[in-house]
C-alpha positions in Angstrom: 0.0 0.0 0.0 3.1 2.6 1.0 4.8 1.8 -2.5 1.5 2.4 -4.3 1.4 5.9 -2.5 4.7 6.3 -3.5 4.0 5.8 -7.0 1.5 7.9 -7.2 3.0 11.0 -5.1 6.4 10.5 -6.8 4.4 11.1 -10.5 2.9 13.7 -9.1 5.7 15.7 -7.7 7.2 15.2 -11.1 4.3 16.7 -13.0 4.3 19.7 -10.7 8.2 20.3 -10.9 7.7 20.7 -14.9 4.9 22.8 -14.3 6.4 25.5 -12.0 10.0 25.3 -14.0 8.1 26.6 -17.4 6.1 28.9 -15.8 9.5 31.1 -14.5 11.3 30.1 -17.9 8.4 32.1 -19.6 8.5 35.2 -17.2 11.1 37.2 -19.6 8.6 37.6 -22.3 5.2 38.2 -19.9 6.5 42.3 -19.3 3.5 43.5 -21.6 -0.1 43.5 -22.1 0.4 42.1 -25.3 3.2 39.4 -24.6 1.4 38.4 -20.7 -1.9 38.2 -22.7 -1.3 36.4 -26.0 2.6 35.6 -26.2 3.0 38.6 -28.7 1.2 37.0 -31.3 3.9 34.9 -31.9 2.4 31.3 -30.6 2.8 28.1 -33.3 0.6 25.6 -34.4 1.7 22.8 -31.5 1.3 25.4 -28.7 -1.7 26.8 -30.0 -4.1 23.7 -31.1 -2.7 21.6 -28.0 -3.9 25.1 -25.7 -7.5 25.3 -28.0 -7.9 21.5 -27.0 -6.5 21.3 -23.5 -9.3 24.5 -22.8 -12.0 22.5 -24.5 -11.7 19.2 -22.8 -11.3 19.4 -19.3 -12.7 17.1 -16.2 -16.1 18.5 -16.9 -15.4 16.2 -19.9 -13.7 13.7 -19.0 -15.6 13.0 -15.7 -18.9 14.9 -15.6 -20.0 14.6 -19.6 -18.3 10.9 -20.5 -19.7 9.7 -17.2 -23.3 10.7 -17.4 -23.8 10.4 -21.4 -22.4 7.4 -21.6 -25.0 6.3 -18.8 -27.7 7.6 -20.5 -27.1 7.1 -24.0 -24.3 4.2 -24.4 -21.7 3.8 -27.3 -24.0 6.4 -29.2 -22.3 9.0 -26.6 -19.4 8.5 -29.3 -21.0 11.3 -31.6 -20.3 14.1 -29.3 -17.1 13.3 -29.3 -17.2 13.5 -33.1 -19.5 16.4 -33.2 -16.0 18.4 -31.0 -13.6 17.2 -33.6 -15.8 18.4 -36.8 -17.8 21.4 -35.7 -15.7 22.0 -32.4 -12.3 22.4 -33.8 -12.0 21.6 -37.5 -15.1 23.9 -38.8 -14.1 26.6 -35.8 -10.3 27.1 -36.7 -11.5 27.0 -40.6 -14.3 29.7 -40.6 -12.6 31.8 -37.1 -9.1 31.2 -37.3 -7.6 33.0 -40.2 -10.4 35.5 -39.8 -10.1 36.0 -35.8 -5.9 36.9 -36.1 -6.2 39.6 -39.2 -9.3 41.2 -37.5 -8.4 41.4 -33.8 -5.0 42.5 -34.9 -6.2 45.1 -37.2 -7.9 46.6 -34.1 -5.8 46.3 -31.5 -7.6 43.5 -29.5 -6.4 41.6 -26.9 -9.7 40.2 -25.8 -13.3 39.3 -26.6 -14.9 42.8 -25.0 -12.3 45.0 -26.5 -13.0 43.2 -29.8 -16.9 44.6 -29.4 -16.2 47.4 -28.2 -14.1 48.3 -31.3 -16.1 46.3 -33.9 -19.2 48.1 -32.7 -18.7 51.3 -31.7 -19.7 50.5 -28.5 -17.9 50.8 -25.0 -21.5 50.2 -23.0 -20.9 46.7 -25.2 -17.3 46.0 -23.8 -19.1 46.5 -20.2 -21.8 44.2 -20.9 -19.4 41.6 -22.1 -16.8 41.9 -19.3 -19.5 41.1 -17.0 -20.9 38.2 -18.4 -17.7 36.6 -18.8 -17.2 37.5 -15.2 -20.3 36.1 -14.1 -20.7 33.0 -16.1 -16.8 31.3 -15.8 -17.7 30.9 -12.4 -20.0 27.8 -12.5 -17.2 26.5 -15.1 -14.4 26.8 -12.8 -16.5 25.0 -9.8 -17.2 22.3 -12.2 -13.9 21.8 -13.1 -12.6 21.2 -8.9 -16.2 19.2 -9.0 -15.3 16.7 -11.2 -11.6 16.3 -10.1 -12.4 15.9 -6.1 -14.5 12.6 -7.6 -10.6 11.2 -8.8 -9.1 12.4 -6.2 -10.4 10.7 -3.2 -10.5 7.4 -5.4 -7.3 7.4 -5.7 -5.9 9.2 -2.4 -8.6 7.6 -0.1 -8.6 9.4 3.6 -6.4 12.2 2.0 -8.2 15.7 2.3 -9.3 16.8 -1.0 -9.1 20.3 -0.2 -5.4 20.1 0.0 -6.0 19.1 -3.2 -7.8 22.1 -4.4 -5.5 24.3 -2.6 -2.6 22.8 -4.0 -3.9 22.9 -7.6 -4.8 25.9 -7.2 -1.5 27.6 -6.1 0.4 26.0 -9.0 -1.8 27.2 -11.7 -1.3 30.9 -9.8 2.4 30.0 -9.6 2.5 29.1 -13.5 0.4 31.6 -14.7 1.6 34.4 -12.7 4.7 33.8 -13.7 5.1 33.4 -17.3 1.7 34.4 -19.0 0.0 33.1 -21.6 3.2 31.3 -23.1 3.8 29.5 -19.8 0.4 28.4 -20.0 0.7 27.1 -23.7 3.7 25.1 -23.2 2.1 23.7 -20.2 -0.6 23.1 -22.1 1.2 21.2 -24.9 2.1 18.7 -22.2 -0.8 18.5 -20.4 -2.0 17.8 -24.0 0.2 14.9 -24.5 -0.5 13.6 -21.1 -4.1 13.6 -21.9 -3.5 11.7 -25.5 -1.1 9.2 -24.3 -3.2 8.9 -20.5 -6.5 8.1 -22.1 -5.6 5.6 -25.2 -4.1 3.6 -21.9 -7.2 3.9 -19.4 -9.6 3.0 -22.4 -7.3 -0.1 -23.3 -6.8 -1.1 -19.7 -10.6 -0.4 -18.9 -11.7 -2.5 -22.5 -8.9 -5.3 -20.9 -10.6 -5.5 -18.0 -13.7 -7.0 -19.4 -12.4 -9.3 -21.6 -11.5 -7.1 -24.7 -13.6 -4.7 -27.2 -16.3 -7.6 -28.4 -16.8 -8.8 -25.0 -17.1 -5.6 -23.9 -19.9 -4.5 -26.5 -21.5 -7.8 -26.2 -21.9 -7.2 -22.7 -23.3 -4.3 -23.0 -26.2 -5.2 -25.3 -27.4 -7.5 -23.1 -28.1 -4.1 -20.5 -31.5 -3.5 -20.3 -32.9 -0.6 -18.9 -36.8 -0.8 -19.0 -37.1 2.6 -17.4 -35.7 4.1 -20.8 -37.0 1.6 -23.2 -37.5 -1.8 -23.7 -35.6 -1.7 -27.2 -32.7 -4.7 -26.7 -29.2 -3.8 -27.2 -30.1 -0.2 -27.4 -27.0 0.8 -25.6 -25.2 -0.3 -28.2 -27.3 0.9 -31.3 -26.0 3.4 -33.9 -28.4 6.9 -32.4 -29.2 5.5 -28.8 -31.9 5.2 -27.0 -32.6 9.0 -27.1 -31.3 10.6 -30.5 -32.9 14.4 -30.1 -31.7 14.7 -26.6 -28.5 13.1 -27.6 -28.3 16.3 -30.7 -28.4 18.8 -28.2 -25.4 17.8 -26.2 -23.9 17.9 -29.7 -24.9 21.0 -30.5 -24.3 22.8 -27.0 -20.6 21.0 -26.7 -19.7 21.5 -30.0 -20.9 24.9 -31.3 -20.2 26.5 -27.9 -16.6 26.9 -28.6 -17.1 29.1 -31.5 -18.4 32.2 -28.8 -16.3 31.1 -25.6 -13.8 33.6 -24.9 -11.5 31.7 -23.6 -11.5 29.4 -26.9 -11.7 32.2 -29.3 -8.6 34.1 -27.7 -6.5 31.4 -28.7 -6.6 32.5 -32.6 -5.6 36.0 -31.9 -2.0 35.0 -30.7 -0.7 32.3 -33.5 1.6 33.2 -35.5 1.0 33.3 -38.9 -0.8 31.9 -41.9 1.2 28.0 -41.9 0.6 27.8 -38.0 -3.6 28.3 -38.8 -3.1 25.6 -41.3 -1.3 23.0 -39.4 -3.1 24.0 -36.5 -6.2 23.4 -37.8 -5.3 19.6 -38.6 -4.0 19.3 -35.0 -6.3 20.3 -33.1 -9.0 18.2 -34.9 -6.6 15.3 -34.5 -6.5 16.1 -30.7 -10.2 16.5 -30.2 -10.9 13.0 -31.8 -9.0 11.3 -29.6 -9.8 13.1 -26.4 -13.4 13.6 -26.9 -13.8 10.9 -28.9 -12.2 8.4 -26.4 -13.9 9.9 -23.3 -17.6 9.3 -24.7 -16.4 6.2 -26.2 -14.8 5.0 -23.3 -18.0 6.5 -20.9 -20.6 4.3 -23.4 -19.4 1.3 -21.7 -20.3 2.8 -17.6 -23.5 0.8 -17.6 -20.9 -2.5 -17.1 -19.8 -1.4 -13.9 -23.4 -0.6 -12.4 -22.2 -3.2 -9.7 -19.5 -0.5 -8.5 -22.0 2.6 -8.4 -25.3 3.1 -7.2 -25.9 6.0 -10.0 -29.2 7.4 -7.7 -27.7 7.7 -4.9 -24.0 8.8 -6.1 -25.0 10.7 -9.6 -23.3 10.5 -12.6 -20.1 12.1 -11.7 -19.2 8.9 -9.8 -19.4 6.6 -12.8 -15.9 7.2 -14.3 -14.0 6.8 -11.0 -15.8 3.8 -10.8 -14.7 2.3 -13.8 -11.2 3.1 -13.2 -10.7 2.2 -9.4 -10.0 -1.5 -9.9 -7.2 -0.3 -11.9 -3.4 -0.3 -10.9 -1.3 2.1 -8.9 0.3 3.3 -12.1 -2.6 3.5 -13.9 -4.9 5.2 -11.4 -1.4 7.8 -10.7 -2.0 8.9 -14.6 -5.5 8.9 -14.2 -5.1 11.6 -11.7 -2.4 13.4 -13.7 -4.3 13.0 -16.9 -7.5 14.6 -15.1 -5.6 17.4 -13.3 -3.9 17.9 -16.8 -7.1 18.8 -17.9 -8.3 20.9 -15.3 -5.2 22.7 -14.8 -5.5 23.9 -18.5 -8.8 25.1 -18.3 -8.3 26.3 -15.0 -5.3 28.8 -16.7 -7.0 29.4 -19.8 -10.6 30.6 -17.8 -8.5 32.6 -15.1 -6.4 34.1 -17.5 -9.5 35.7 -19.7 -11.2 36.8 -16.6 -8.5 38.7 -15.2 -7.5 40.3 -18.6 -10.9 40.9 -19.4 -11.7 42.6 -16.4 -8.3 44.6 -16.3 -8.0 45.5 -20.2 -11.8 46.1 -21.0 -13.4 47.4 -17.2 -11.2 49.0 -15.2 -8.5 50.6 -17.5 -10.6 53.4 -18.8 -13.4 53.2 -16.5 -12.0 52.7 -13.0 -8.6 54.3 -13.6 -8.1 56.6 -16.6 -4.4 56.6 -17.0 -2.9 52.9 -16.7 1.0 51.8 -18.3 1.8 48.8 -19.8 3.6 47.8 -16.4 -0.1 48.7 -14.0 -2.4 46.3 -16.3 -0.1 43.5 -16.5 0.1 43.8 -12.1 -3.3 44.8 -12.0 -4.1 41.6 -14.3 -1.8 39.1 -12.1 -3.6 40.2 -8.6 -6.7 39.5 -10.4 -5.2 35.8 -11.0 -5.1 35.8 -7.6 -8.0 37.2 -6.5 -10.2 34.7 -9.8 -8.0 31.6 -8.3 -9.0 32.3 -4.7 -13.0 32.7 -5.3 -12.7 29.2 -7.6 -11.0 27.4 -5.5 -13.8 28.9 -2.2 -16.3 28.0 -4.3 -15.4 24.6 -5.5 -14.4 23.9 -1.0 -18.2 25.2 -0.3 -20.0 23.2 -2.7 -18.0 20.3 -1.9 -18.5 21.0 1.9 -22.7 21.4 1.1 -25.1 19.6 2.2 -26.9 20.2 -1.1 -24.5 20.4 -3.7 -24.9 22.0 -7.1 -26.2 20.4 -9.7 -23.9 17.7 -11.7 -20.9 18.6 -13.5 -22.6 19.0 -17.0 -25.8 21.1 -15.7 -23.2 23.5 -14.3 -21.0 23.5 -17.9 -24.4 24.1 -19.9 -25.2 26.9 -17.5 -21.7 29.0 -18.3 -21.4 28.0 -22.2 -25.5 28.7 -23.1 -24.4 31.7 -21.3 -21.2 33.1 -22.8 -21.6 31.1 -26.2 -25.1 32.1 -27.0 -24.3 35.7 -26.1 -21.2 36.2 -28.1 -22.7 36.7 -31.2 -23.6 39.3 -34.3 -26.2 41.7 -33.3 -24.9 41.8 -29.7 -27.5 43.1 -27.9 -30.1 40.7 -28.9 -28.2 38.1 -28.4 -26.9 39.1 -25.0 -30.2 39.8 -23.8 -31.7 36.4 -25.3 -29.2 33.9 -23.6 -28.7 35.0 -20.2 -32.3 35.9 -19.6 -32.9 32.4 -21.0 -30.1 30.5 -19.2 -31.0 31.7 -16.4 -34.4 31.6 -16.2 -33.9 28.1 -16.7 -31.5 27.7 -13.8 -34.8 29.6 -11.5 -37.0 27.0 -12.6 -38.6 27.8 -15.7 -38.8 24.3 -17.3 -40.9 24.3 -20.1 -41.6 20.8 -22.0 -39.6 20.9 -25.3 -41.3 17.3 -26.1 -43.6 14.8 -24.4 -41.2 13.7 -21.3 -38.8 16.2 -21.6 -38.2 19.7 -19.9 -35.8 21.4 -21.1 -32.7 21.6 -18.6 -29.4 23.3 -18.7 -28.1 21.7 -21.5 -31.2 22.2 -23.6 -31.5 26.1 -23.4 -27.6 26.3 -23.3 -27.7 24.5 -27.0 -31.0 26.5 -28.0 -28.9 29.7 -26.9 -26.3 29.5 -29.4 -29.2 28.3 -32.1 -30.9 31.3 -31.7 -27.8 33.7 -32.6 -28.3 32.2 -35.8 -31.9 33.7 -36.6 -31.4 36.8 -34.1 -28.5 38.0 -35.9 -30.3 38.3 -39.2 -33.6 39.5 -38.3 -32.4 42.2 -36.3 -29.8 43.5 -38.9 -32.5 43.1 -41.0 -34.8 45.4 -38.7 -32.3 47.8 -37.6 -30.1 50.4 -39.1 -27.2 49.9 -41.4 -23.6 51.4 -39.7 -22.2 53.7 -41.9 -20.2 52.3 -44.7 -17.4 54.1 -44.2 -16.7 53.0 -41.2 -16.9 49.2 -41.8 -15.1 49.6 -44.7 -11.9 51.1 -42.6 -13.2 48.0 -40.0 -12.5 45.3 -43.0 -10.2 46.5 -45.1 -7.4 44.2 -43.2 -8.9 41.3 -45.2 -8.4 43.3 -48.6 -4.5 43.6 -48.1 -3.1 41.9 -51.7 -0.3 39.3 -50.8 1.8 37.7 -53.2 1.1 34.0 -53.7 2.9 30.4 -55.4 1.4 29.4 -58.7 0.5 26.3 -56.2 -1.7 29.0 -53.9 -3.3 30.7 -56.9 -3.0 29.4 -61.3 -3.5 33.2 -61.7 -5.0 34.0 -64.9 
């Protein structure tokens, strides 16, 4: 029992060590806004798709979503996975990417706000913005200590888990503080490659543990469940036993990253036109694997319904329960793979808050006159201050006596949110999803079909729908902005450059 301790503290230690080390080897290029924020624009492909997939899948995925999809809707949970790699990542960095660097460069934006506020013409916009982002990270960033304290004490029983938090919570400070947004990309890329290599391992070792993939899948269509349906093998079946519910996960995982700040901030610091290219082929690369093997390896939970009394427990304990009869080793990367992830995120979330609220609230509004030097100290204490509230808010509603809802209610909460706001035809769309998202979390639970209310995850995925028709009906309705001025706002995208014959056959 002492060596397996040892195994796992000893990988741990090791993880940390590499952490803290990049963060002060980045600190020499983290003196400006620009360089603390996005790595002065100069980030590559590697850095950047590893950091736009290591802030997409996080333990909310790996633990909260794989766990409870899987449950509900078995192998068939595989499509979200799919639906991140293709709409998530592959159509995001194709229709954003390019796009997202010449604009937000043209104008001088280091984040999402600022980006309104100058696309617009509108500084009541930024405001609006900064405050949603605020508001609505902070059920993400409980999640994320949510789904990790479920890991934790699996694998450290009678150790406290907030030690845990604290400690994971000082070390991203440590990191971040330290060496900015390039500290946090390197990290990232191994984090990343933790995550790749950590989970083709746990899925093979999980599969191996019920006799191999047939067994495995034959075993599973012999689950019934009568209160879903009665349909044999339906746990197995190509759609599930719940296809329309199943579309909106799809649709609220995968179409949310196209409006989350902390996703969308990731194109305006790569470096040039071949890192957008090869990024774009990375991180859909990444996301298939990562997504792709959570919900695939989630679709088989239902086998280890002897190990987890899902009413009692929820579905945030079904993952740890697959992987506690695993070994020492195993179970050690399990935790590193999962604190990878949440790590990540954690940096990626704290780091937009604090810039946001630092670049696009109180510089200009708070205090008039602020250097270079007083937004990037003024950004790090608000590290602080962002790391400190997440990690008091994740020890309280671990500490309740009525916890929050499950991992994935709180994710759909903060995406519908942020996602469905961050839209053309701001306004409307602002309005639209918070009042919506919220209502929702009040108790406004209106049936979308016979049997189902909508939840968190429905108005969250109906949120980002609705920018779609919002956007052109109230352009439509409302006044054209002068031409003048949007032709000054585009004309980054009319620069000629000089091509190959391979680019362009010319005339």
């Amino acid at each position: 029992m002492k060596f397996e301790l040892l195994v796992k503290l000893s990988l741990l230690a090791a993880y940390f060590a590499a952490l803290i080390w990049i963060g002060f080897k980045c600190r020499r290029g983290a003196g400006s806004v620009d360089g603390f924020v996005l790595g002065g624009r100069s980030v590559g492909a590697w850095l950047t798709a590893f950091a736009y997939g290591t802030s997409y899948f996080s333990a909310v995925v790996f633990v909260g979503y794989a766990g409870q999809f899987g449950w509900k809707y078995g192998i068939s949970s595989t499509w979200v996975g799919i639906g991140n790699a293709l709409v998530g990542s592959l159509l995001a960095w194709i229709i954003l990417g390019r796009r997202t660097r010449l604009l937000t460069q043209h104008l001088d934006s280091a984040t999402m706000p600022d980006f309104f506020a100058k696309r617009f013409d509108s500084s009541s916009l930024k405001l609006a913005a900064s405050a949603i982002i605020f508001v609505f990270l902070i059920p993400y960033t409980a999640s994320l200590y949510n789904g990790l304290s479920r890991l934790f004490s699996m694998a450290f029983p009678g150790f406290s888990y907030s030690a845990c938090i604290v400690v994971m919570a000082v070390l991203t400070a440590i990191y971040v503080i330290a060496g900015g947004y390039l500290a946090t990309a390197i990290n990232d890329f191994i984090q990343g490659l933790i995550m790749l290599g950590g989970l083709v391992a746990l899925i093979a070792a999980v599969l191996s543990s019920k006799g191999g993939f047939a067994a495995a899948l034959d075993g599973l269509a012999r689950v019934t469940d009568h209160s879903v349906t009665t349909t044999p093998g339906i746990f197995t079946s190509f759609f599930g036993p719940d296809p329309l519910s199943l579309l909106f996960v799809v649709i609220l995982t995968s179409l949310g990253t196209w409006g989350l700040p902390q996703m969308v901030q990731k194109f305006y610091a790569i470096k040039n036109e071949d890192a957008i290219r090869k990024g774009t082929v990375i991180s859909t690369l990444f996301a298939f694997v990562v997504a792709g093997g959570c919900y695939f390896l989630g679709g088989f939970g239902r086998l280890f319904g002897d190990k987890v009394d899902v009413a009692k427990e929820g579905f945030d304990a079904i993952i740890p329960a697959m992987l506690s009869g695993l070994g020492p080793g195993l179970i050690a990367l399990t935790v590193i793979l999962v604190l990878s992830a949440s790590m990540s995120t954690l940096s990626s979330l704290v780091m937009t808050s604090s810039s946001t609220l630092t670049i696009d609230f109180i510089r200009g509004t708070i205090v008039k006159d602020m250097t270079q030097k007083k937004q990037v100290l003024c950004i790090r204490m608000l590290l602080v201050v962002f790391i400190a509230v997440s990690a008091a808010l994740a020890l309280v509603q671990y500490n309740s006596k009525n916890p929050i809802a499950f991992i994935a209610q709180m994710m759909g909460i903060s995406w519908g949110a942020m996602a469905g706001s961050f839209k053309a035809a701001c306004w409307a769309c602002f309005v639209f999803a918070v009042v919506l998202t919220t209502a929702n979390v009040f108790g406004w639970k209106p049936e979308l079909w016979p049997g189902t209310k909508m939840n968190p995850i429905h108005s969250g995925a109906i949120a980002m729908l609705a920018g779609f028709v919002i956007v052109p009906v109230v352009s439509w309705l409302t006044k054209a902005p002068d031409r003048r001025f949007t032709d000054a706002l585009f004309a980054c995208y009319e620069r000629p450059r000089q091509v190959t014959a391979k680019t362009d056959l010319g005339e």
